[in-house]
Each structure stands twice: as C-alpha cells, then as structure tokens.
C-alpha positions in Angstrom: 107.8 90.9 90.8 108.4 93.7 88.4 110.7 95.6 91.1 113.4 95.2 93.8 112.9 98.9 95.4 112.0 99.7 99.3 112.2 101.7 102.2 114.9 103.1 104.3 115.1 101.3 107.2 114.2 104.0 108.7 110.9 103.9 107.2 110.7 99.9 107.0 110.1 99.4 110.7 106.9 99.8 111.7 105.5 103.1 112.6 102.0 104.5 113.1 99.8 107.5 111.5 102.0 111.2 112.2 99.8 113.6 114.1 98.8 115.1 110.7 97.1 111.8 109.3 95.2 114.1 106.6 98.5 114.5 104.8 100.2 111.9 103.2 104.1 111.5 103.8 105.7 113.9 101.1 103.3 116.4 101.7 100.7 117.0 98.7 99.2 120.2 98.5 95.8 119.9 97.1 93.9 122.5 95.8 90.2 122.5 95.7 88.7 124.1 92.1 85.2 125.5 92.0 83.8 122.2 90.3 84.9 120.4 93.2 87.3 118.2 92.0 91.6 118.7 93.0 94.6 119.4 91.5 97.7 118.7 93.0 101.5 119.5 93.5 104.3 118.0 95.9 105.5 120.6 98.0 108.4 119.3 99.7 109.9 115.4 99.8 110.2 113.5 103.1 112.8 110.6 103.7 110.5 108.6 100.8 111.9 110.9 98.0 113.9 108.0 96.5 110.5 105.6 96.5 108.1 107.0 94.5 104.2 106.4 95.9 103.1 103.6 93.8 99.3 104.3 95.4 97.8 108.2 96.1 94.5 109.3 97.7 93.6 112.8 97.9 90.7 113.6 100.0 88.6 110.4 99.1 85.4 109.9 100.7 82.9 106.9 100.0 79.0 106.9 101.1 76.1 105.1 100.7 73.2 107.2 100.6 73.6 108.5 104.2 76.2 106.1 105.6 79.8 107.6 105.4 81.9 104.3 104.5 85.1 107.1 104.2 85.6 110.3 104.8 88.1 112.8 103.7 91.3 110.3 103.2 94.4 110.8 101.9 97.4 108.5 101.9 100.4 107.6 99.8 101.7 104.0 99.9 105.3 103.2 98.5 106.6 100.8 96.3 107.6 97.6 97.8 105.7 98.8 101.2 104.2 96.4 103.7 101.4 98.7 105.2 98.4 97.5 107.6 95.2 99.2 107.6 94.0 98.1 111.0 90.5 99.7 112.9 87.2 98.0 114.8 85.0 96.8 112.5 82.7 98.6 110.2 86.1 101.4 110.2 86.0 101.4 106.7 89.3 98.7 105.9 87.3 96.8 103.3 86.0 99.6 101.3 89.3 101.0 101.2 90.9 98.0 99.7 88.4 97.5 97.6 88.3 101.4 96.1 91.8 100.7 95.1 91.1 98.0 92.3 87.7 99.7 91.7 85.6 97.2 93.3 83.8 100.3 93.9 84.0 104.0 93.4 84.9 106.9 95.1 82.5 109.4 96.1 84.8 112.0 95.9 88.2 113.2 95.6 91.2 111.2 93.5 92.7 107.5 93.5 96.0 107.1 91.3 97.4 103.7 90.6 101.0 103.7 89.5 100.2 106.5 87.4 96.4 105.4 86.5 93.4 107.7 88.4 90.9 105.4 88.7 88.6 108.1 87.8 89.3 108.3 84.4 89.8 104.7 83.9 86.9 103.4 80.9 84.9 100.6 81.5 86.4 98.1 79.1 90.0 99.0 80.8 89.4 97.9 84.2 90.4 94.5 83.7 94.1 96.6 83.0 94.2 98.1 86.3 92.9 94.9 88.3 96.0 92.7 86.4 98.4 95.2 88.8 96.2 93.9 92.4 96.5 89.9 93.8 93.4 90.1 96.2 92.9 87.6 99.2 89.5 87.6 100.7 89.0 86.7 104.0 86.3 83.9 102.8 88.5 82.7 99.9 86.2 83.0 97.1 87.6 79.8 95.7 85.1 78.4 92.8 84.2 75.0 94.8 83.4 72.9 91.5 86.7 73.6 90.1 90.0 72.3 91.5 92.8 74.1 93.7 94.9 73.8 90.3 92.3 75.3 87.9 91.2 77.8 90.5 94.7 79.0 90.4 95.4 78.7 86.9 92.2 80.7 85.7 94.3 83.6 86.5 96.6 82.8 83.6 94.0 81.5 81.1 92.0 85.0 81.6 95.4 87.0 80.6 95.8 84.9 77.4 98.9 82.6 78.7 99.8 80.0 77.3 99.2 76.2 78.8 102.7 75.2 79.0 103.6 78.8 80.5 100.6 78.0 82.9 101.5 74.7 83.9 104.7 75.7 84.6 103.7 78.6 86.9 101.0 77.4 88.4 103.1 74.4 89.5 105.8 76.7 90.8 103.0 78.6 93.1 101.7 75.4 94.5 104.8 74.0 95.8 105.6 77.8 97.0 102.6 77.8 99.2 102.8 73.7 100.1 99.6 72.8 98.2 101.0 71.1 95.3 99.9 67.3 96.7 96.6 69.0 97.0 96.1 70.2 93.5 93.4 67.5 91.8 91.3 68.3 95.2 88.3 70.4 95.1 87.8 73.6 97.6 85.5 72.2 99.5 87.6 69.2 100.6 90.2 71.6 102.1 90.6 73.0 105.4 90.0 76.7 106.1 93.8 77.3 106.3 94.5 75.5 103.3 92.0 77.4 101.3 93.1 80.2 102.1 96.9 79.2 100.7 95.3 78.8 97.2 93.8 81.6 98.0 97.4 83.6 98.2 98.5 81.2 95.3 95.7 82.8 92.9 96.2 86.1 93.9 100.2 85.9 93.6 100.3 83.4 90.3 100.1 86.8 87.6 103.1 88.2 89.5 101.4 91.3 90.7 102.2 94.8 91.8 100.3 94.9 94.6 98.6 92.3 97.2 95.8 93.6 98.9 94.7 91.2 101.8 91.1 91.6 103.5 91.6 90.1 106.8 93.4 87.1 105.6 93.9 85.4 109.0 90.1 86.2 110.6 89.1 83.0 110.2 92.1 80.9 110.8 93.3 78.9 113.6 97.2 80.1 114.9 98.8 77.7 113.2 97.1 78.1 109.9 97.1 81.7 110.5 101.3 81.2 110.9 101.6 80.2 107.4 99.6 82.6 105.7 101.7 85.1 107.8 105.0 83.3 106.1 103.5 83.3 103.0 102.7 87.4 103.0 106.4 88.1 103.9 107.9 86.0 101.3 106.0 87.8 98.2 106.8 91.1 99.7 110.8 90.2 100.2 110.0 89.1 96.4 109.1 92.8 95.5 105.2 93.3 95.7 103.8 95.9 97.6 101.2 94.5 100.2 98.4 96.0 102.0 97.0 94.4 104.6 93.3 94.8 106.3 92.8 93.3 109.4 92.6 93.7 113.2 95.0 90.7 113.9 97.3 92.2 116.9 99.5 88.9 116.3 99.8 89.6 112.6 100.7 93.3 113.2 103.1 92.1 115.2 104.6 89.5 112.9 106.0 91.8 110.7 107.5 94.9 110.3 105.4 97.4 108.3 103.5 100.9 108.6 100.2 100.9 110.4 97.7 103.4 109.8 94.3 103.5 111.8 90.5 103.9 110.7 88.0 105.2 113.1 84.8 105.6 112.0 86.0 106.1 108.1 88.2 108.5 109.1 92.3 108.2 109.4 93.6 108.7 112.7 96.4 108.2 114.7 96.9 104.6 115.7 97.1 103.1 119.5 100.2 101.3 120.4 99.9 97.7 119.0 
C-alpha cells in the first residue's frame, strides 16, 4: 500500500500512554502566538526518528456549544502503526477518528496529514485528503439497493478508474475478504459479519494510507468478530497504517499495537488491558 516502513520492535509491541500523554513521542514543542493559533518545532527524536509521524495533533480540542467532545490533544501516529484508541463510551474515540479525514473540524489547535493541515485544506480539496483514509463504521454504511460488488467498486468509479482496472480490483478484494460468492447479493441479505467484510473491502479497495476503524467488531458475534480481526492484520502487514476505535478487550488483545486511552475527551494513561 504505498509503503513497507514500521516500528522497531521495540515500539511494535504494544504499550500504553507515557506518564506525559500531552506530548506526543518525539517531543513537539509548541508555542502558543497571541492569535491563538501554534507553531511548532521538534526538540529532540525518540526511538521513532527513523519513522516519520504520518498523523500530528497539537493541542486539538473539539466542542459542541458547551459539550467538550476533546480537549487539549496531542498525538503523533507513525507510518505503518497499528494504534488503538480505546475509552468508555461518549470518551471522545469517534470524534477523533473522524477529525482526522475532516468529517468534522477542530475547534482548536492543528491536525497534519502526511504533510496536509487540515486547517488549510479548501473545500473542493477534501475529496484529496479523504482518498489517503479507508473508513469502517461500526454500522457498515453499505448502500442496501446496490450490491456487495458495486458497493465496493463505487470507490473506484468516484476516483476515475477505469472498469477493467475496477473489475480486476474489486475482484481481488472480494476473494481477499471471502465474499466473492456473495458479490450479486444485496446488503441487506447479508449477515452482520459479512457486512461488515464488504465493509473492510470498500474501505481497503483504493489502497489507502490509512484505515481508520470505528468499533468495527461492536456489533459482531466472536466468530465474525475473528475475521474482521484477520482481516485488520493482513492490510496492516500489507503497509497501511490502522487506527482502531473501540473498547473490544479481545481485539486489543489480538494484536500487537500502541494503546492510548480517552477519559472524558482527554488523553490519559491507559489501565492494563
């Protein structure tokens, strides 16, 4: 997927929030100007100097009129990571994910996407920045009137591919995620788990950067919930760095990766898992 780059193995195994969870791993010194927005500068490397953070928050905060969604986060993730953003519910995991492909906006501070702030990004060019992001909601989001194959090839169609390029693709992502028998049936016809594997297949199929996942086991039974678990490890291996929402003690389990904690919109250091 674009890369072949990870962690030390140090760093691979998992390992929660350091007891300084408002600094992100190398250490960014941010400096606060009187308009209120940050600059920035790197003031020493860590163990991650040779992996470059593909993702950086600086002091990000999110609210709703007087409900604090986030509050005051900052966080690097690394290229080819497999990180978990775990918390109770209502912690803030979703709004985090979502901040990241601008499904909404910070309220403050500064998002950069492999180079990109979000802040700066124009309208017209968000479509750009959301071709780096597979996304897999927790409730699938297929479209129920089309089927598993045109849900997964819309992907494809909406970047300008071409149909043989498409066929071809799409094709290879079905059989990758066992649903290529299934791919004349509509949504609707399918069982949770297997929605939710054309749910990976359309988020994978553009070969992206970056898979964010919103719970994608909440709703699935163990065996389902196995699969999807497979599924996540094999596009990481492939390259893609994958974020993963969710309060799933099994999944955290299931695969190595950093854990980092949410309380109440806040980062703080995680419990033993």
């Amino acid at each position: 997927m674009g890369y072949s780059g990870g962690l030390s193995k140090e760093n691979r195994g998992r390992h929660s929030l350091n007891s300084r969870p408002d600094l992100p791993a190398n250490r960014i010194r941010v400096n606060r100007r009187k308009d209120g927005r940050c600059t920035t500068a790197d003031t020493s490397m860590s163990v991650e100097e040779g992996n470059a953070a593909l993702i950086r928050l600086f002091h990000v905060h999110r609210h709703f009129h007087a409900t604090r969604a986030l509050t005051d986060v900052t966080l690097d993730i690394y290229r080819n990571e497999f990180l978990f953003v775990t918390g109770p519910s209502g912690a803030g995991k979703t709004t985090l994910l979502k901040l990241l492909y601008r499904g909404e906006v910070a309220s403050q501070g500064q998002i950069l996407v492999d180079g990109m702030n979000l802040a700066r990004i124009p309208r017209k060019q968000i479509h750009l920045l959301r071709r780096k992001f597979g996304i897999i909601f927790q409730d699938y989001k297929l479209i129920p009137t089309r089927t598993v194959y045109d849900n997964v090839a819309l992907v494809l169609e909406a970047a300008g591919r071409k149909p043989s390029y498409i066929r071809k693709k799409v094709n290879s992502v079905l059989r990758t995620v066992g649903m290529e028998n299934r791919h004349k049936t509509l949504p609707p016809s399918l069982s949770g788990g297997e929605q939710q594997r054309v749910a990976v297949a359309r988020a994978v199929v553009g070969d992206p950067t970056i898979i964010l996942a919103d719970e994608p086991t909440g709703s699935l039974d163990t065996e389902a919930a196995g699969l999807i678990i497979k599924l996540l490890k094999t596009f990481h291996t492939r390259g893609a760095t994958v974020v993963v929402a969710t309060h799933d003690r099994e999944l955290i389990r299931s695969i190595p990766g950093r854990i980092i904690y949410l309380q109440e919109g806040r980062l703080t250091g995680a419990p033993t898992v």
